[in-house]
NUZAZA-158923 format. One record per residue (C-alpha): residue number from 1; x, y, z negated. Coordinates in steps of 0.001 Angstrom, whole numbers. Layout:
BEGIN
ATOM    nr         x         y         z
ATOM   NUM         X         Y         Z
...
//
This chain:
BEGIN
ATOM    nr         x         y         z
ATOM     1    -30117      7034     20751
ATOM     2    -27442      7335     18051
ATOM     3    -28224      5436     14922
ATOM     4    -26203      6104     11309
ATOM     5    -25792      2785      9081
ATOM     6    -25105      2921      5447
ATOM     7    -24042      -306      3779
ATOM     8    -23227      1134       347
ATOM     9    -22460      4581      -916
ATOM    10    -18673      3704      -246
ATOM    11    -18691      1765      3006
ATOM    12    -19379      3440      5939
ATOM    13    -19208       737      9202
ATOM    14    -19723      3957     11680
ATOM    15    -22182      4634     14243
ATOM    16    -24107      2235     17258
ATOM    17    -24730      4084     20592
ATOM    18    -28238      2250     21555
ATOM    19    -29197      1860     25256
ATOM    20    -25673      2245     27157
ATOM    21    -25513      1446     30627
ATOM    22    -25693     -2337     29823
ATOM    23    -28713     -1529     27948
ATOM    24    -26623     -3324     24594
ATOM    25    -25459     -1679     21931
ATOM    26    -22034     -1393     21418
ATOM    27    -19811       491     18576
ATOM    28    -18250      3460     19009
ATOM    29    -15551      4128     16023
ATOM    30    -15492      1256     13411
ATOM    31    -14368      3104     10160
ATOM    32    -11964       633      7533
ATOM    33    -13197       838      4106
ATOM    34    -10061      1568      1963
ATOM    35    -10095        32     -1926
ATOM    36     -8791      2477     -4107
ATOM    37     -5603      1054     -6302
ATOM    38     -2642      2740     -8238
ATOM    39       355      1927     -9957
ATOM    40     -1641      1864    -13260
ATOM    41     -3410      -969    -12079
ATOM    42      -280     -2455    -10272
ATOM    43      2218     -2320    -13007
ATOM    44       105     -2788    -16271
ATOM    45      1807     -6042    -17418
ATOM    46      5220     -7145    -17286
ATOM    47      6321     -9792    -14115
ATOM    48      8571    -11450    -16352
ATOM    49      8097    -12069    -19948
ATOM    50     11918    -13319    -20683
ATOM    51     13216     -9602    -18871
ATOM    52     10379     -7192    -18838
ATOM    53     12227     -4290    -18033
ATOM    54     14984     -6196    -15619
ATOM    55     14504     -4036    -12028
ATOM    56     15489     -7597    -10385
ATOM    57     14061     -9884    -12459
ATOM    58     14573    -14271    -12562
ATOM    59     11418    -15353    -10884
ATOM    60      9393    -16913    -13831
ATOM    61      7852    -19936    -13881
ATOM    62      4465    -19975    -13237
ATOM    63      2050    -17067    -12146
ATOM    64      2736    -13662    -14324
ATOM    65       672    -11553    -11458
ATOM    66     -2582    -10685    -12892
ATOM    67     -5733    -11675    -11371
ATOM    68     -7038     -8086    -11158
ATOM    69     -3734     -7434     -9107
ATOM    70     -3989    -10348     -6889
ATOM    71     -7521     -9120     -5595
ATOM    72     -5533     -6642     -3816
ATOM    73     -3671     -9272     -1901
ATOM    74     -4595     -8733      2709
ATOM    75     -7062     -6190      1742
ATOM    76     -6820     -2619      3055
ATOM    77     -5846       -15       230
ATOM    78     -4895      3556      -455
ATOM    79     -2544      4289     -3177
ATOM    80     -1184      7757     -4119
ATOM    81      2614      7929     -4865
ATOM    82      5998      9473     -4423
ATOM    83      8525      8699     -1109
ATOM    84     12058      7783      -930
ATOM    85     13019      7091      2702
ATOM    86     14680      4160      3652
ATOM    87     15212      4805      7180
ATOM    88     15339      8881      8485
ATOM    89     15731      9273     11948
ATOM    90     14859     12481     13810
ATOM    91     12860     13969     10957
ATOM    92     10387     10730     10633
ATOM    93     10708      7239      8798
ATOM    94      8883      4270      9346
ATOM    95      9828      2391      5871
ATOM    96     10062      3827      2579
ATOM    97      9291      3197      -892
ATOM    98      6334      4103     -2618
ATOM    99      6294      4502     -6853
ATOM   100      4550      6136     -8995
ATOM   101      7128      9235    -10308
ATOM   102      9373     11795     -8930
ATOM   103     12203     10652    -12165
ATOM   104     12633      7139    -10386
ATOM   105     14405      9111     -7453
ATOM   106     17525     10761     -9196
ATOM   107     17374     10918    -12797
ATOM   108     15099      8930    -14421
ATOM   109     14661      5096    -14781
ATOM   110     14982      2056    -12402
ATOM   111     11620      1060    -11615
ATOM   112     10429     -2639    -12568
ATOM   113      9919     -5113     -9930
ATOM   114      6057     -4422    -10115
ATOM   115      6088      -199    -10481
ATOM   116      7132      -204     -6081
ATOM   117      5890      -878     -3009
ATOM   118      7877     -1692       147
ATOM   119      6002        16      2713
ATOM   120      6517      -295      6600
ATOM   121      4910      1621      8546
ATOM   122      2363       154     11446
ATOM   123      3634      -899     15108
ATOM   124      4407      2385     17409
ATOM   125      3715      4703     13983
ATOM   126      6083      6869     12338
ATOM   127      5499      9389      9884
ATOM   128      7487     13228      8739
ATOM   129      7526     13202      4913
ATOM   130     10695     14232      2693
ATOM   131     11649     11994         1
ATOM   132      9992     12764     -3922
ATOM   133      7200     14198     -1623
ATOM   134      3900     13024     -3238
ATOM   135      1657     11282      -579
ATOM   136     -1117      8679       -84
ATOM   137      -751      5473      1780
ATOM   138     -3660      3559      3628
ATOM   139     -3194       137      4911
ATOM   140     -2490     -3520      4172
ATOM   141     -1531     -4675       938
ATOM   142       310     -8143       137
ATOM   143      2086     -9816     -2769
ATOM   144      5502    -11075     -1723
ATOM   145      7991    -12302     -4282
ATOM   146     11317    -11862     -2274
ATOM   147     14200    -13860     -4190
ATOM   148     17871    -13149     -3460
ATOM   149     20431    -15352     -5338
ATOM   150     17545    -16373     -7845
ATOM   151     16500    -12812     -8474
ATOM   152     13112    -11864     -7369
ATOM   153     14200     -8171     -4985
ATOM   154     11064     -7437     -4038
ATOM   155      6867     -7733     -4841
ATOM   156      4521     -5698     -3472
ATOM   157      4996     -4592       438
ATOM   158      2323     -2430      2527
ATOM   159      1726     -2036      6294
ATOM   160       879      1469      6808
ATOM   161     -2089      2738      8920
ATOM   162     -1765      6137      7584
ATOM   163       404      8389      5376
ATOM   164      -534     11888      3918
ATOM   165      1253     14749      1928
ATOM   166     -1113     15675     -1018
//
């Protein structure tokens, strides 16, 4: 007997195959709910008050990160953004940078410390996307202030279960 399960109208935990040769019920596909965030939500204040639009800002004293940001933090997210490869090899990458316009690429602005994401992609995964290619990420988000020589190089990093062109 196959049995549907509906937690909420946004959670879907999959489906239980009843009476298996056991006689137990065991799980056949376990579906990860994915939060929805974006880069509205990621880079709506400024990381450091003293340099607010420093692309390697000093780390500041105390905690600038938002609460609403930090409930992110190990949970499993999708974001849409734009690609810029950091490694290319054969026609795939497995880490890139994520942000939220094509003008950070070439022409336009630096990006602040909070307006990227380092994203890696999962063990044994690569993915085929060009860079300024719009896409959506699913995976693991974390908060990581990376400081080189004083200067915080890095914030917000993703392990990638999943990438798609939009």
């Amino acid at each position: 007997m196959l049995k549907s399960v509906r937690v909420s109208s946004w959670i879907r935990i999959g489906t239980v195959v009843a009476g298996l040769a056991g006689g137990g019920a065991s799980p056949v596909q376990a579906q990860v709910p994915y939060a929805k965030v974006d880069f509205y939500i990621l880079s709506n204040y400024n990381y450091s008050i003293d340099e607010p639009f420093e692309p390697t800002p000093v780390k500041p004293a105390g905690n600038t990160i938002p609460t609403s940001v930090r409930a992110y933090e190990g949970r499993k997210v999708f974001i849409r953004g734009n690609a810029v490869a950091l490694d290319y090899s054969s026609g795939f990458m497995t880490e890139f940078l994520l942000h939220p316009t094509l003008d950070a690429c070439e022409f336009g602005g630096t990006p602040r410390i909070n307006e990227w994401i380092f994203v890696k992609m999962a063990e044994g995964k690569k993915v085929k996307i060009f860079t300024g290619y719009a896409v959506e990420v699913r995976g693991s988000f974390a908060i990581k202030e990376e400081i080189e020589r004083g200067r915080v190089v890095g914030l917000y990093n993703m392990v990638a279960d999943d990438v798609v062109a939009q």
